[in-house]
N, C-alpha and C positions, 0 to 999 in steps of 0.2 A: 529465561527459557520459557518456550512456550508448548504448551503438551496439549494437544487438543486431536480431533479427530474430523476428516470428511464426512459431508453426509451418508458415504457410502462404507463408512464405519474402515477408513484407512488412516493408519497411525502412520502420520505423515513424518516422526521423529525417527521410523526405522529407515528411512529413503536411503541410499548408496551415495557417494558422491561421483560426478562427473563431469567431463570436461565441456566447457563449453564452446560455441566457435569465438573466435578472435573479436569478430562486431560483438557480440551478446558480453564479451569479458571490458570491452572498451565500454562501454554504456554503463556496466556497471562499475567501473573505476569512477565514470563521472559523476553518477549518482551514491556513492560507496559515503559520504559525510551525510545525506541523507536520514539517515536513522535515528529514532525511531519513528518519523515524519519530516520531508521535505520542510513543509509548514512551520514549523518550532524553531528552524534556526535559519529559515531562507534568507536571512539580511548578511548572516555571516557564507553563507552559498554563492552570494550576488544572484541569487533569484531575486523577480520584483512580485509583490503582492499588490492586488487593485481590489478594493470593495466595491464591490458592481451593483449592488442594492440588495434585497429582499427577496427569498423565497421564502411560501409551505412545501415542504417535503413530508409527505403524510402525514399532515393535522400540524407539523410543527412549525413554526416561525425561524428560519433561518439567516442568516446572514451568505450571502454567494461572494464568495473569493475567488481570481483569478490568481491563477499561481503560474507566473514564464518563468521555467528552468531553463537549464543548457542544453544547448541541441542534444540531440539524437542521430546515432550513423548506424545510418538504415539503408541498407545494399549501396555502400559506399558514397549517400549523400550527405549533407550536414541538412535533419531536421528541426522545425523548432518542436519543445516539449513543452507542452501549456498540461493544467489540471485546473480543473471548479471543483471547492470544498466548499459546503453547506453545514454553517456552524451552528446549531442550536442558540439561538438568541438568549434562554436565560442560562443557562448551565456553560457555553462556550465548548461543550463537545462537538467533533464532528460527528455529523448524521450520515454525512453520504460524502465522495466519490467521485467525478467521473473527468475520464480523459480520454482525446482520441486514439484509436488503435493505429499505430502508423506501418508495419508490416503482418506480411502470412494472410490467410484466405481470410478474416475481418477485418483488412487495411481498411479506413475510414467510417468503421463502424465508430461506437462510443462503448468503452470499458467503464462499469459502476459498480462500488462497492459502499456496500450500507452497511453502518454502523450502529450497533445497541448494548442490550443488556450490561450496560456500564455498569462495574462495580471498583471498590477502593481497592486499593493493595499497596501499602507502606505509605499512603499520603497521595495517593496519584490514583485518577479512575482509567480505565484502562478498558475496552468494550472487548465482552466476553463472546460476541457473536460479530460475523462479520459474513457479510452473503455478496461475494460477487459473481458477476456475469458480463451480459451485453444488456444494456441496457434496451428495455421493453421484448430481454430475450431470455435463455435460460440461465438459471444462476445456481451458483455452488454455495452451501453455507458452511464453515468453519465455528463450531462452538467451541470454548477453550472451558476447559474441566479447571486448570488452574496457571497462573502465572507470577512464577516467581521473580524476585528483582536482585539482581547480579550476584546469581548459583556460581556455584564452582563446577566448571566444564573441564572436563579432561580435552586436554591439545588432542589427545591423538583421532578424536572423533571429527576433525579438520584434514587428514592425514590420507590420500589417496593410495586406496587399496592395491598392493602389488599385481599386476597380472601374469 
């Protein structure tokens, strides 16, 4: 579980749940094995990974990965889903982030999310900060106060609220 807070000081863990449309629930049945990163287990996903060479991504030495997922149905087309991950060359953390925005008023913009303040928790580092946005535009940062690894969730916080 993750307990953290926007920069706008909103405890994103009180959110309601709601329904979503029909495209938005498809998309994520197809990226639903995804978790807790595309990246970690894309060979059993049939995603392909490409090493594309070397980046710096502020002062760092990167490695740039192409990542092709499974399309995207987007106002009823099949799109393709690509992501570049920028992996810290000695540590093998991700630094960054980005793919294209394929619908709504930043369709073919680029989506980026940067990655830090890495710290351990049970054997695994896990980045305690994550700032995304539009790339070279505004961006939101998520700090995480703490992250636990596989709490006990009560079901019924899964459980859509009668009306």
């Amino acid at each position: 579980a993750f307990v953290g807070k926007t920069s706008w000081g909103i405890n994103w863990m009180t959110m309601l749940p709601e329904e979503s449309p029909a495209e938005d629930s498809e998309n994520e049945r197809r990226t639903a094995g995804e978790f807790p990163d595309a990246l970690l287990n894309y060979k059993d996903l049939g995603y392909t990974a490409t090493l594309l060479g070397s980046e710096k991504i502020e002062g760092t030495d990167c490695h740039k990965i192409k990542l092709e997922k499974k399309t995207e149905l987007i106002e009823g087309k099949e799109l393709p889903s690509t992501e570049y991950y920028y992996l810290d060359k000695e540590s093998n953390v991700p630094v960054m982030m980005e793919s294209e925005i394929l619908s709504g008023e930043d369709k073919g913009k680029i989506s980026q999310t940067k990655f830090s303040d890495y710290q351990e928790v049970n054997g695994v580092y896990f980045p305690f900060s994550a700032t995304s946005g539009l790339k070279d535009g505004e961006s939101q940062t998520i700090q995480f106060e703490k992250i636990e690894v596989n709490p006990t969730v009560d079901d019924s916080i899964f459980t859509f609220p009668k009306k």
